[in-house]
N, C-alpha and C positions, 0 to 999 in steps of 0.2 A: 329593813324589810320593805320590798317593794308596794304602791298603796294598791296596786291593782292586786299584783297577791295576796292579800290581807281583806282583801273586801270581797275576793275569791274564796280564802277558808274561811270569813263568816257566814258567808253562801250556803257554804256546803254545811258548816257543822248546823246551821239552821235546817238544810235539808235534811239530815241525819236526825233531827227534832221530828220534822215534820212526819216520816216514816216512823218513827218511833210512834207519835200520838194520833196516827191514821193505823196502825197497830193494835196498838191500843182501845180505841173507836168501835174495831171490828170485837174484838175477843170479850170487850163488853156489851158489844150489843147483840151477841148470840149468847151469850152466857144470862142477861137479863131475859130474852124472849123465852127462854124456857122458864122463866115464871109467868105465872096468871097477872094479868092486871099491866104486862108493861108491852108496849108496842114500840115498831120502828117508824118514828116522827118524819121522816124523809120519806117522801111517794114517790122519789124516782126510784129508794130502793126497799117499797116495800113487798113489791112481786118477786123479788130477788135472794128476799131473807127465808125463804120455804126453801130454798135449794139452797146449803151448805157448800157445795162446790162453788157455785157461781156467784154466789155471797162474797168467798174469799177471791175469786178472781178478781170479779169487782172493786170489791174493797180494800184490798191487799196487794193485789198481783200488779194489778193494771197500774196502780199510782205509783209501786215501786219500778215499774219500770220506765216510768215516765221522769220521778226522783232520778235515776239512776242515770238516765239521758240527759236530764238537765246538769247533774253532778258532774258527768265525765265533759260537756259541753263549757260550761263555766270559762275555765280557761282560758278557751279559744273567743270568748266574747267580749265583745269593748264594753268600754266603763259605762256606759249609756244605759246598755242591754244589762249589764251586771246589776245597776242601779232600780232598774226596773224589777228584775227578777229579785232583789235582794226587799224592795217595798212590799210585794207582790207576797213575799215569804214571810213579812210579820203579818200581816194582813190575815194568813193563813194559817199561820200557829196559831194565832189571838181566835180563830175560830176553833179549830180543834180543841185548845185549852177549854175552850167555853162548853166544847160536846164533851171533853172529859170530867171536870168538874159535876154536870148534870149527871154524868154515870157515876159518879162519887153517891151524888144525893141520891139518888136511886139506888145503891146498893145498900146507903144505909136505911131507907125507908122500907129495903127488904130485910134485909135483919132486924129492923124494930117490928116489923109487922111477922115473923116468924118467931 
Protein backbone atom coordinates (compact mmCIF):
# COMPACT_ATOMS: atom_id res chain seq x y z
CA UNK A 1 0.00 0.00 0.00
CA UNK A 2 1.09 3.23 -0.95
CA UNK A 3 2.24 5.67 2.28
CA UNK A 4 0.42 8.46 0.94
CA UNK A 5 -2.61 6.38 0.64
CA UNK A 6 -2.55 4.98 4.01
CA UNK A 7 -1.84 8.37 5.74
CA UNK A 8 -4.82 9.41 3.44
CA UNK A 9 -7.38 6.68 5.07
CA UNK A 10 -6.10 7.45 8.46
CA UNK A 11 -7.23 10.99 7.66
CA UNK A 12 -10.32 10.20 6.76
CA UNK A 13 -11.29 7.34 9.21
CA UNK A 14 -10.06 10.17 11.99
CA UNK A 15 -12.55 12.53 10.14
CA UNK A 16 -15.35 10.08 10.27
CA UNK A 17 -14.31 10.09 14.43
CA UNK A 18 -14.38 13.57 14.32
CA UNK A 19 -18.06 13.84 12.84
CA UNK A 20 -19.20 11.11 14.89
CA UNK A 21 -18.04 12.97 18.36
CA UNK A 22 -18.98 16.75 17.06
CA UNK A 23 -22.49 14.49 16.71
CA UNK A 24 -22.41 13.42 19.55
CA UNK A 25 -21.47 16.94 21.32
CA UNK A 26 -24.59 18.41 19.93
CA UNK A 27 -27.30 15.64 20.83
CA UNK A 28 -25.81 15.96 24.47
CA UNK A 29 -25.85 19.27 24.77
CA UNK A 30 -29.47 19.88 23.95
CA UNK A 31 -30.57 16.84 25.62
CA UNK A 32 -28.65 18.17 29.07
CA UNK A 33 -30.10 22.01 28.58
CA UNK A 34 -33.48 20.72 28.94
CA UNK A 35 -32.62 20.00 32.63
CA UNK A 36 -32.24 22.66 35.42
CA UNK A 37 -28.88 23.36 36.56
CA UNK A 38 -26.86 22.61 33.26
CA UNK A 39 -25.67 25.33 30.79
CA UNK A 40 -23.83 25.61 27.46
CA UNK A 41 -20.09 26.30 28.62
CA UNK A 42 -19.18 27.77 25.12
CA UNK A 43 -20.32 31.74 24.73
CA UNK A 44 -19.84 31.53 21.13
CA UNK A 45 -22.71 29.10 21.28
CA UNK A 46 -24.54 30.11 23.98
CA UNK A 47 -27.05 32.56 22.01
CA UNK A 48 -27.32 29.87 19.58
CA UNK A 49 -28.71 26.91 21.91
CA UNK A 50 -32.40 28.87 22.26
CA UNK A 51 -32.81 28.02 18.57
CA UNK A 52 -32.77 24.39 17.76
CA UNK A 53 -32.58 24.90 14.23
CA UNK A 54 -29.53 27.03 14.19
CA UNK A 55 -28.03 25.04 16.98
CA UNK A 56 -27.83 22.10 14.63
CA UNK A 57 -26.61 23.98 11.69
CA UNK A 58 -24.02 25.28 13.62
CA UNK A 59 -23.02 22.42 15.31
CA UNK A 60 -23.86 19.77 12.92
CA UNK A 61 -24.30 20.99 9.43
CA UNK A 62 -21.65 23.51 9.09
CA UNK A 63 -18.60 21.09 10.40
CA UNK A 64 -20.04 18.27 8.46
CA UNK A 65 -19.70 20.01 5.67
CA UNK A 66 -16.46 21.40 6.16
CA UNK A 67 -15.44 17.26 7.25
CA UNK A 68 -16.85 16.41 4.17
CA UNK A 69 -14.60 19.04 2.02
CA UNK A 70 -11.68 18.12 3.70
CA UNK A 71 -12.45 14.14 3.20
CA UNK A 72 -13.10 14.43 -0.46
CA UNK A 73 -9.85 17.02 -0.68
CA UNK A 74 -7.45 14.59 1.16
CA UNK A 75 -6.39 12.93 -1.91
CA UNK A 76 -5.51 15.49 -4.05
CA UNK A 77 -3.16 16.96 -1.09
CA UNK A 78 0.61 16.55 -0.66
CA UNK A 79 2.21 14.80 2.12
CA UNK A 80 3.05 18.20 3.76
CA UNK A 81 -0.70 19.35 3.72
CA UNK A 82 -1.84 15.66 4.66
CA UNK A 83 0.72 15.80 7.65
CA UNK A 84 -0.79 19.02 8.85
CA UNK A 85 -4.25 18.11 8.64
CA UNK A 86 -3.80 14.56 10.00
CA UNK A 87 -1.90 16.71 13.54
CA UNK A 88 -4.40 19.10 13.32
CA UNK A 89 -7.15 15.92 13.66
CA UNK A 90 -5.66 14.41 16.99
CA UNK A 91 -5.58 17.65 18.39
CA UNK A 92 -9.27 17.76 17.66
CA UNK A 93 -10.53 14.54 18.67
CA UNK A 94 -8.48 14.76 21.94
CA UNK A 95 -10.74 17.72 22.43
CA UNK A 96 -14.08 16.47 21.57
CA UNK A 97 -13.27 13.29 23.52
CA UNK A 98 -12.66 15.62 26.41
CA UNK A 99 -16.33 17.43 25.70
CA UNK A 100 -17.77 13.93 25.60
CA UNK A 101 -16.46 12.42 28.63
CA UNK A 102 -17.76 15.73 30.64
CA UNK A 103 -21.24 14.83 28.98
CA UNK A 104 -20.75 11.38 30.41
CA UNK A 105 -20.22 13.06 33.93
CA UNK A 106 -22.97 15.17 33.52
CA UNK A 107 -25.49 12.58 32.66
CA UNK A 108 -24.51 10.73 35.46
CA UNK A 109 -24.79 13.45 37.87
CA UNK A 110 -28.36 13.63 36.33
CA UNK A 111 -29.46 10.46 37.15
CA UNK A 112 -27.91 10.44 40.68
CA UNK A 113 -29.48 13.73 41.40
CA UNK A 114 -33.05 12.30 39.83
Amino acid sequence: MDKTYYKVFLCRKRLLLIALLNFSDWLCTITLLRHEGFFEVNPLMVQLVDSPLLCFLIKCILPFCLILYIYKMLPKSGERLIAVVSSSMLVITGFYLAINILHIFNFIILFILQ
